[in-house]
C-alpha positions in Angstrom: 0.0 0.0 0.0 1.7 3.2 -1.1 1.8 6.3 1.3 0.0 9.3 1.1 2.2 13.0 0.8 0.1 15.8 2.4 1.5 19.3 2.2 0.3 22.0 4.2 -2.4 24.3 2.6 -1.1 27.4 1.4 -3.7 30.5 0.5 -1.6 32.3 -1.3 -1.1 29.6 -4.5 -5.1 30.6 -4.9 -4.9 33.9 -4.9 -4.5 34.5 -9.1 -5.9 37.3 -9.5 -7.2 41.0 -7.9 -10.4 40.3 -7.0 -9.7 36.7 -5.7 -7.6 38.9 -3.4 -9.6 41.6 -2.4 -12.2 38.5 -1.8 -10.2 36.7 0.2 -9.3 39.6 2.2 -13.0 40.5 2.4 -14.4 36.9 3.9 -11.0 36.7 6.3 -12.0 40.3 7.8 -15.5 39.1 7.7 -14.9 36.1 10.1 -11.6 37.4 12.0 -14.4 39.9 14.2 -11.5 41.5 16.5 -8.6 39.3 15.6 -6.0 41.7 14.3 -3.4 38.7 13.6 -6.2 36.9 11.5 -5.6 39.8 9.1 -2.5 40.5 9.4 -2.2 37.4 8.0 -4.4 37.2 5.5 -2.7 40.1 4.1 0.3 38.0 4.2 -0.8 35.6 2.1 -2.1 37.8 0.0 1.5 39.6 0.6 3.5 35.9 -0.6 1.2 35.6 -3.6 2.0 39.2 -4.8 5.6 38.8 -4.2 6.7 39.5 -1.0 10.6 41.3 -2.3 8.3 43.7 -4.6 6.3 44.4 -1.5 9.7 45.2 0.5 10.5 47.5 -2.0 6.7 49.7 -2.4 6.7 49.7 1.7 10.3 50.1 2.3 10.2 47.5 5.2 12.7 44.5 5.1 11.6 41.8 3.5 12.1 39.6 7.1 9.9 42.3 9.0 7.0 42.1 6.6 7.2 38.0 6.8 7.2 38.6 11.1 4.4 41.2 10.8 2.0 39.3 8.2 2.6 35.8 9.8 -0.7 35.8 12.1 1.5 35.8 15.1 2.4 38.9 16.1 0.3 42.0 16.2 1.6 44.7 13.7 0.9 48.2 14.0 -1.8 49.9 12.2 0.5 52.0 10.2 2.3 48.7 9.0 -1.2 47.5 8.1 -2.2 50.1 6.4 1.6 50.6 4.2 1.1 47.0 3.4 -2.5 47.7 1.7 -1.4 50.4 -0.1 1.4 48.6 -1.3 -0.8 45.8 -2.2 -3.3 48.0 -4.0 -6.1 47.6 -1.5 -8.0 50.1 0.3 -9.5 50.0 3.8 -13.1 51.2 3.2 -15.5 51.7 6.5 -18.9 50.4 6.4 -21.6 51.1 9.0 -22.7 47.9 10.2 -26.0 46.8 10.4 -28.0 47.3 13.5 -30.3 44.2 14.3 
């Protein structure tokens, strides 16, 4: 009987195109509620599928401090969130939310 080789799930090999992007990003936020390092990572995938050395570049953070901040673990700071979305051609857009 011949073995089975899993590989862990990786996002970002999904992610062809803009809007499966901005999509992605859109359900992650939609189910993250307050989790900040949901997001953050999220755009990190988003961030790997891009290219995360052109991303260095357009944010001018090192390529190892984008991977640290984006990997769901630690909590970035806003203005890192919001030079990575810029750089990723995404824009934060507030939405009232619906009172029940």
């Amino acid at each position: 009987m011949g073995s089975i080789k899993l590989r862990k799930w990786d996002s970002a090999e999904y992610l062809k195109t803009e809007e499966d992007m901005v999509l992605y990003l859109q359900a992650c936020m939609d189910e993250a509620g307050d989790d900040a390092a949901f997001i953050a990572a999220a755009l990190g995938d988003i961030a790997r599928a891009k290219g995360m050395s052109q991303l260095a570049k357009e944010t001018g953070l090192g390529r190892e401090s984008l991977y640290k901040a984006l990997s769901g673990e630690s909590n970035p700071s806003f203005g890192t969130i919001l030079k990575v979305m810029h750089a990723l051609g995404i824009k934060l857009q507030p939405q009232a939310i619906a009172q029940a």
